[in-house]
C-alpha positions as protocol buffer text, in pm:
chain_id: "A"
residue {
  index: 1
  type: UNK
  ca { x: 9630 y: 11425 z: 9015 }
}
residue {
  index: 2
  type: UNK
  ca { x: 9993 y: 11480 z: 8960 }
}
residue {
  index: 3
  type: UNK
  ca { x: 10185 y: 11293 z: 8645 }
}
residue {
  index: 4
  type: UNK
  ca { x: 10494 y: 11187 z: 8707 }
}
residue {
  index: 5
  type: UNK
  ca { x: 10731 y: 11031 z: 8465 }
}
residue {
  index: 6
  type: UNK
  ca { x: 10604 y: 11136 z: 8130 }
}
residue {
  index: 7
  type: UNK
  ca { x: 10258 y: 10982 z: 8090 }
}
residue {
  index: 8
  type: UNK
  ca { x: 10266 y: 10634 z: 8256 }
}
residue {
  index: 9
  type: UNK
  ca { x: 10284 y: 10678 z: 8593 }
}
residue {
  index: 10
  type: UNK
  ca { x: 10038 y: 10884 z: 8798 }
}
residue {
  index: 11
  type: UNK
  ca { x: 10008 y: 10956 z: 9145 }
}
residue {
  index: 12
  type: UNK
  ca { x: 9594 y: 11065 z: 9271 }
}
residue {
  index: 13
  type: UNK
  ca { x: 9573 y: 11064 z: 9582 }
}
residue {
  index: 14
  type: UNK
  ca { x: 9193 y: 10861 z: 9576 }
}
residue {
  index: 15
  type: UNK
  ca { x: 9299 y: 10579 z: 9336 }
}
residue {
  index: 16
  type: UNK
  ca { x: 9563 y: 10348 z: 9521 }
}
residue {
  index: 17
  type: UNK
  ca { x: 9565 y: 10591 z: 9855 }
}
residue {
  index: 18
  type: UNK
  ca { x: 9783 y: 10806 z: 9667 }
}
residue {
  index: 19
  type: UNK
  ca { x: 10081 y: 10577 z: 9593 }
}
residue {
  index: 20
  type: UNK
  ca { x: 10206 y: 10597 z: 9222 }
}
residue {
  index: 21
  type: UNK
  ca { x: 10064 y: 10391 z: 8931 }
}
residue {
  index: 22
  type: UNK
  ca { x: 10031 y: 10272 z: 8594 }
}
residue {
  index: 23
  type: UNK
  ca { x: 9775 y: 10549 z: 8448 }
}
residue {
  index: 24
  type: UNK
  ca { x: 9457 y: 10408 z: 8322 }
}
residue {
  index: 25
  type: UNK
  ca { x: 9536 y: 10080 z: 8615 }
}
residue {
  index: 26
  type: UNK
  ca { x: 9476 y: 10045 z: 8965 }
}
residue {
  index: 27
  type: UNK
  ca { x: 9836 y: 9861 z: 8921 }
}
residue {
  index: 28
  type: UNK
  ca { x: 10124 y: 9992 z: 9185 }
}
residue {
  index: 29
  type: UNK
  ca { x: 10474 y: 10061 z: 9103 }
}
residue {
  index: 30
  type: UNK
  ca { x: 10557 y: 9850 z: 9381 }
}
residue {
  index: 31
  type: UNK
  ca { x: 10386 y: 9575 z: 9260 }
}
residue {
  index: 32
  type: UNK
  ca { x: 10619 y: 9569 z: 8942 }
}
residue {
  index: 33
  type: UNK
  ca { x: 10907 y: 9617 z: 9119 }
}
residue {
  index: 34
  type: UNK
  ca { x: 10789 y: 9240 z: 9403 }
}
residue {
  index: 35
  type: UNK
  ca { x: 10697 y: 9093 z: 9075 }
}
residue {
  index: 36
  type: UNK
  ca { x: 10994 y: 9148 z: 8890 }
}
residue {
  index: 37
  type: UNK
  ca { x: 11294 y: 9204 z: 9138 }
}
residue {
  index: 38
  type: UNK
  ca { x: 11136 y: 8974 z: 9433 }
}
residue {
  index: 39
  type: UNK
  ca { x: 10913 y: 8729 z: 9191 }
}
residue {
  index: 40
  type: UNK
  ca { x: 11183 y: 8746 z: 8886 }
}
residue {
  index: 41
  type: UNK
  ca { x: 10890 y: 8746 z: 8631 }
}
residue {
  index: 42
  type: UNK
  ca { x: 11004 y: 8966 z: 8336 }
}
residue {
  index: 43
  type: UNK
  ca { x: 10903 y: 9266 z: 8177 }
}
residue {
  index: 44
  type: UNK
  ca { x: 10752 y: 9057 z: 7910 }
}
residue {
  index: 45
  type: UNK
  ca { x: 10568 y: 8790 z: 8166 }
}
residue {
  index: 46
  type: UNK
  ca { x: 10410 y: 9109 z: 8361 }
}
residue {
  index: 47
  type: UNK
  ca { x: 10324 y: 9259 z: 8022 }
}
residue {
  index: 48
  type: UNK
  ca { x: 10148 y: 8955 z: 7942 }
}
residue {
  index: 49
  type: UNK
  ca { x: 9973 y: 8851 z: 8271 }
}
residue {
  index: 50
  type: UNK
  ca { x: 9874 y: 9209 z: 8372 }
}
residue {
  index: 51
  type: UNK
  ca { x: 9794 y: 9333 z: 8006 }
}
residue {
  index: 52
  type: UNK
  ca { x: 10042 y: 9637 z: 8038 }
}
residue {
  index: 53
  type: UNK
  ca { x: 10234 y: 9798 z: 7805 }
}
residue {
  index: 54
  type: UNK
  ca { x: 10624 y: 9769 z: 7784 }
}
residue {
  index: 55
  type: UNK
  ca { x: 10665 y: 10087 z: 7819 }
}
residue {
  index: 56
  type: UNK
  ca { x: 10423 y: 10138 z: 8103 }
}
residue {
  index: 57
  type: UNK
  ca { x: 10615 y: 9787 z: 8296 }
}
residue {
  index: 58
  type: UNK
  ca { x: 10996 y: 9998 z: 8200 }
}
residue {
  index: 59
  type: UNK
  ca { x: 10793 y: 10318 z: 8328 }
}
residue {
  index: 60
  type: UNK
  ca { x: 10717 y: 10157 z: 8646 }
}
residue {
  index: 61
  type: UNK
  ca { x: 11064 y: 10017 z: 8708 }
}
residue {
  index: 62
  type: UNK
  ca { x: 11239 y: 10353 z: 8638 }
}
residue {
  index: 63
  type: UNK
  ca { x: 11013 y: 10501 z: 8866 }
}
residue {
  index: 64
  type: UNK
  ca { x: 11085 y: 10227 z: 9110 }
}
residue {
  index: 65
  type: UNK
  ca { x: 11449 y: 10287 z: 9088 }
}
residue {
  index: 66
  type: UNK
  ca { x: 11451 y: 10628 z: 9132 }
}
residue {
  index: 67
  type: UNK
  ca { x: 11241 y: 10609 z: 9426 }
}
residue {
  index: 68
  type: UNK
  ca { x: 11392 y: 10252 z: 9567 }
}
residue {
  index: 69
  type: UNK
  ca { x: 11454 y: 10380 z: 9922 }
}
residue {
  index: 70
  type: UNK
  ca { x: 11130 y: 10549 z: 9971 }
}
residue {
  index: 71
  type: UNK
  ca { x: 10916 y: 10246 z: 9740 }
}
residue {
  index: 72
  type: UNK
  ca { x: 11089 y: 9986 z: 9929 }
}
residue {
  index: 73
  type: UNK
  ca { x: 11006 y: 10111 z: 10331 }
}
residue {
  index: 74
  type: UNK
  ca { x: 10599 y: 10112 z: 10212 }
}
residue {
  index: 75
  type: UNK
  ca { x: 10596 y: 9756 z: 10091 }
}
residue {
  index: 76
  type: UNK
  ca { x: 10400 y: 9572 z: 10361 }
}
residue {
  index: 77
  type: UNK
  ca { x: 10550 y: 9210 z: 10512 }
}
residue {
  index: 78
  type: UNK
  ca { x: 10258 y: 9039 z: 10579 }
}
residue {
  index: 79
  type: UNK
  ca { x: 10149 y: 8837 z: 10336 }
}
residue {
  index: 80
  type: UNK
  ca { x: 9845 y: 8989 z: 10210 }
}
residue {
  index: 81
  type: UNK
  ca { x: 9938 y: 9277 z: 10170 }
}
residue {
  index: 82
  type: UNK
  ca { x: 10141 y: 9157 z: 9846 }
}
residue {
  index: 83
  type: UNK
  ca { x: 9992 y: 9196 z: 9536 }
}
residue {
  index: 84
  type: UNK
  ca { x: 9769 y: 9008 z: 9301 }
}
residue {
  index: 85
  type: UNK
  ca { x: 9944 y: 8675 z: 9228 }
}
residue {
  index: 86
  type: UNK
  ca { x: 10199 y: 8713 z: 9449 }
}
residue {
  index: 87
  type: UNK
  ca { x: 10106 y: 8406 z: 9676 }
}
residue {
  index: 88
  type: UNK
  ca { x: 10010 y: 8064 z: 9589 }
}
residue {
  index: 89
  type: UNK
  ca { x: 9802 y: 7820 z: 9805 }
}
């Protein structure tokens, strides 16, 4: 398991096939990043819904934004393949 970005945000390559997390969550950096630049749910809203940490949502969005390019071209378009709450029937 390799830590990444001081102690919030792990990459293990059997928990979330490998793409980086929240530690201690099965919750993807992506998924922060649809929920709050695609969704525009705030830090706060995510912290609330989701039960994370402000530092772990800020942790997640730094990560994000130093990894945009990369992040961005492994987010799925169909559907469901978005995360938890994403899509409303």
């Amino acid at each position: 398991m390799e830590q990444v970005l001081d102690r919030h945000i792990t990459i293990d390559p059997t928990i979330t096939h490998g793409r980086p997390h929240v530690a201690g969550h099965r919750i993807r950096v992506q998924d922060i990043a649809i929920w709050h630049e695609r969704m525009g749910l705030s830090a706060d809203e995510i912290s609330t819904d989701y039960n994370l940490s402000l530092s772990e949502i800020y942790a997640a969005l730094a990560y994000y934004f130093d990894h945009k390019a990369e992040i961005d071209r492994s987010i799925p378009t169909w559907p469901w393949s978005m995360p938890y709450g994403a899509i409303t029937l």
